[in-house]
C-alpha positions in Angstrom: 45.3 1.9 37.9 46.9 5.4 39.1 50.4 5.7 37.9 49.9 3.1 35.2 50.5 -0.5 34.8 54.3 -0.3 34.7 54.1 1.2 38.1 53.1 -2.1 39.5 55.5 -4.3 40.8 53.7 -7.4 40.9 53.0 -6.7 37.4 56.7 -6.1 36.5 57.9 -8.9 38.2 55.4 -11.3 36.7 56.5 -9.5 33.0 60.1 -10.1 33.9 59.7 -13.7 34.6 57.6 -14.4 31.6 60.8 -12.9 29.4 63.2 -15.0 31.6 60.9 -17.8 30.7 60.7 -17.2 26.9 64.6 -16.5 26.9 65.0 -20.2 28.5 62.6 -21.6 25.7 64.6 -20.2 23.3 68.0 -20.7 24.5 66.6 -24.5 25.4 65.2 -25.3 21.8 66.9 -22.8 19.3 70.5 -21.8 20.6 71.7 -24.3 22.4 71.2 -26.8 19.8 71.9 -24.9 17.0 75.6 -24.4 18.9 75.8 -28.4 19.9 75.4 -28.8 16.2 77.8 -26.5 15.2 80.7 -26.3 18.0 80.0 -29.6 19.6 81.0 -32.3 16.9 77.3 -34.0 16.9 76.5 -35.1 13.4 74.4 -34.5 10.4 73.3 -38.4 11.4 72.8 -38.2 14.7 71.1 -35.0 14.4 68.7 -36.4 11.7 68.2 -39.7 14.2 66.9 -37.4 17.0 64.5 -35.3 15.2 63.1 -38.8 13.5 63.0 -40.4 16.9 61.2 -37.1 17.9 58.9 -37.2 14.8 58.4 -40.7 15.5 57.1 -40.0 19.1 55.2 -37.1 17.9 52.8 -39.5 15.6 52.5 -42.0 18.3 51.5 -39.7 20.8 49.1 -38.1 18.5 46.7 -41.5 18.4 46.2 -41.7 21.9 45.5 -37.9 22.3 42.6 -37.8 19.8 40.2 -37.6 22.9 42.9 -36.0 25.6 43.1 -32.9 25.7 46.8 -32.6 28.4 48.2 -35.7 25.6 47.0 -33.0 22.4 48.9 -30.3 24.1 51.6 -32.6 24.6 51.7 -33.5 20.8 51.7 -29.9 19.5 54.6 -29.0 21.7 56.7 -32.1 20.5 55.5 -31.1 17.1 56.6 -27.7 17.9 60.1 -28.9 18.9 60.4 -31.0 15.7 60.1 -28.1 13.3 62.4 -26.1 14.9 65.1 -28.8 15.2 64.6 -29.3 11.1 65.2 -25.5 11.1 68.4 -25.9 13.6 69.8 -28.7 11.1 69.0 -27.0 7.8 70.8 -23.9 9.1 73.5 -26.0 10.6 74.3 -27.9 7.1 73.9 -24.5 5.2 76.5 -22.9 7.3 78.7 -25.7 6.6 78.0 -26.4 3.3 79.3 -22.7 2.3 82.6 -23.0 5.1 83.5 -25.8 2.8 83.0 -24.1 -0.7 85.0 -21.2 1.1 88.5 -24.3 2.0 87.7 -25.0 -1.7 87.7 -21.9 -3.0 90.9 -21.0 -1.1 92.6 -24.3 -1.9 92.1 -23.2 -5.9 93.2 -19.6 -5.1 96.4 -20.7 -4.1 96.7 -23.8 -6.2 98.8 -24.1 -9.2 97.2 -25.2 -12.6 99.1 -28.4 -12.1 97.7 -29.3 -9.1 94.2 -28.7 -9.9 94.6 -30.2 -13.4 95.8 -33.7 -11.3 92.4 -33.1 -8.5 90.0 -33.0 -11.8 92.0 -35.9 -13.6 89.1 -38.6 -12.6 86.6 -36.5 -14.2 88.0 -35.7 -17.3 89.8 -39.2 -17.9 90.0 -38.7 -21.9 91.7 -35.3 -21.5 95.4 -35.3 -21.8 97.2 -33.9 -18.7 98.7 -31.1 -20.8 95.4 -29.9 -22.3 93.9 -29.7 -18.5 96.5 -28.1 -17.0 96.5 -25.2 -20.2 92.6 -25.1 -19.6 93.0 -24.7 -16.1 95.7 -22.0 -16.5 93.7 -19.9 -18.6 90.8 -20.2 -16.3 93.0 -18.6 -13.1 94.5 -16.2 -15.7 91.4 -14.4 -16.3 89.9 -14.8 -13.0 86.9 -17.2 -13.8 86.9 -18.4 -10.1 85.7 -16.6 -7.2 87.7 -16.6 -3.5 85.0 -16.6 -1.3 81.2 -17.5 -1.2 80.4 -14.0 -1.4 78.0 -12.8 -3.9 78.9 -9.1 -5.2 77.1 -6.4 -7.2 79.4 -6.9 -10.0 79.4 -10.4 -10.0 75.9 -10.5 -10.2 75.2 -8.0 -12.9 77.6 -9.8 -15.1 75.7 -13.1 -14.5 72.4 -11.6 -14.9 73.1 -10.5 -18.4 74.3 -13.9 -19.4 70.9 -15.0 -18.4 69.7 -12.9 -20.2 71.5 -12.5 -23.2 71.0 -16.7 -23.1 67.2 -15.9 -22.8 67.0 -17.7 -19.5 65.4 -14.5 -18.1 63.3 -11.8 -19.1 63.8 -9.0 -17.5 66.2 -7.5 -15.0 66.4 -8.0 -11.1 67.8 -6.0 -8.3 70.8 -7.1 -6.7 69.1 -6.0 -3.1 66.3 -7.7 -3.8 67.6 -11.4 -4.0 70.8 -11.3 -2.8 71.5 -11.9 1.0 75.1 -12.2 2.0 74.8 -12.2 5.3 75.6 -16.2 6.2 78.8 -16.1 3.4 80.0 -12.9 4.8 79.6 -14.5 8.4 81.4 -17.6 7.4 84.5 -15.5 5.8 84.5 -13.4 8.4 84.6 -16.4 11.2 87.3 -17.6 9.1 89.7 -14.6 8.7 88.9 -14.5 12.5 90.1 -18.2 13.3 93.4 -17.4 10.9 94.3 -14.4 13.2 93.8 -16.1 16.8 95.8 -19.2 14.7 98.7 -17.1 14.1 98.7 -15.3 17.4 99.2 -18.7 18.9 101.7 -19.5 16.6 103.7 -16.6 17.1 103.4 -16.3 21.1 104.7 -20.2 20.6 107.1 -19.2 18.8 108.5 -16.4 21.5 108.2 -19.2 24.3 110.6 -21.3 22.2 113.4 -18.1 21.5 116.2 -18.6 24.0 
């Protein structure tokens, strides 16, 4: 073709629909339920009831498309949409899975050693208050727990080699090599983010309310 192929409209409109099309598959099956999980209040239950009713549909669609070819196609697109909702859910329970350790690892931060000794009371029932609290005070005073979910290089270097001075490991690892903090530093991030809009509001409430 002279001039090339990206010289031709009817080829570059045809491309540009396609990519329209694959950016409404994506934003149909991937982002848009990934952010009804997340934003939209739905679930862990009600997520896990509509990928098993779409698992469920899946395998009963599947015996009458042995021999159809349009009810096989069918089947591997459900299937399709099945794995990708368990990947929507996982990532959805993962991201608040570690917002939660990050309240709970703030809570302690700012706790004193009496309130967390009277939190652990039911799990150390034979303990005597005064002996949790001490324990608990000695624990903030040399810094044994962390105030985020983040994973540093220091952090990890000083675990390693209690792995290995425990003979739990052999050798040595790099940090970079199995350590992604990407998701914690996202969630801490979101967080510090929410605090400052939260005190904006507060504040331009606050001027509202001066006379």
């Amino acid at each position: 073709m002279k001039g090339g192929f990206y010289r031709d409209r009817r080829f570059l409109l045809v491309a540009a629909a396609n990519a329209v099309l694959m950016l409404h598959d994506s934003m149909l099956f991937i982002l848009i339920p990934l952010w009804i999980v997340q934003r939209g209040g739905l679930s862990e239950t009600v997520s896990s009831t509509l990928l098993l009713l779409n698992t469920a549909i899946t395998l009963w669609l599947r015996e009458d498309g042995r021999h159809d070819i349009n009810i096989r196609s069918a089947v591997l697109h459900m299937l399709g949409d099945a794995v990708s909702s368990a990947g929507i859910i996982a990532a959805a329970l993962l991201i608040r899975f570690t917002g939660a350790l990050f309240r709970a690892q703030r809570w302690l931060a700012r706790a004193s050693a009496t309130e967390v000794a009277a939190l652990i009371a039911p799990a150390f029932p034979d303990v005597p208050a005064a002996i949790r609290q001490a324990a608990v005070a000695r624990y903030q005073a040399q810094g044994t727990w962390a105030a985020d979910p983040i994973l540093r290089a220091p952090g990890y270097e000083y675990l390693q080699q209690i792995l290995l001075d425990g003979g739990f490991i052999s050798r040595r690892h790099r940090y970079e090599d199995l350590i992604d903090t990407t998701l914690a530093s996202a969630v801490v991030e979101a967080s510090a983010a929410g605090e400052r809009q939260g005190q904006s509001h507060r504040a331009d409430r606050a001027q509202d309310h001066q006379p």
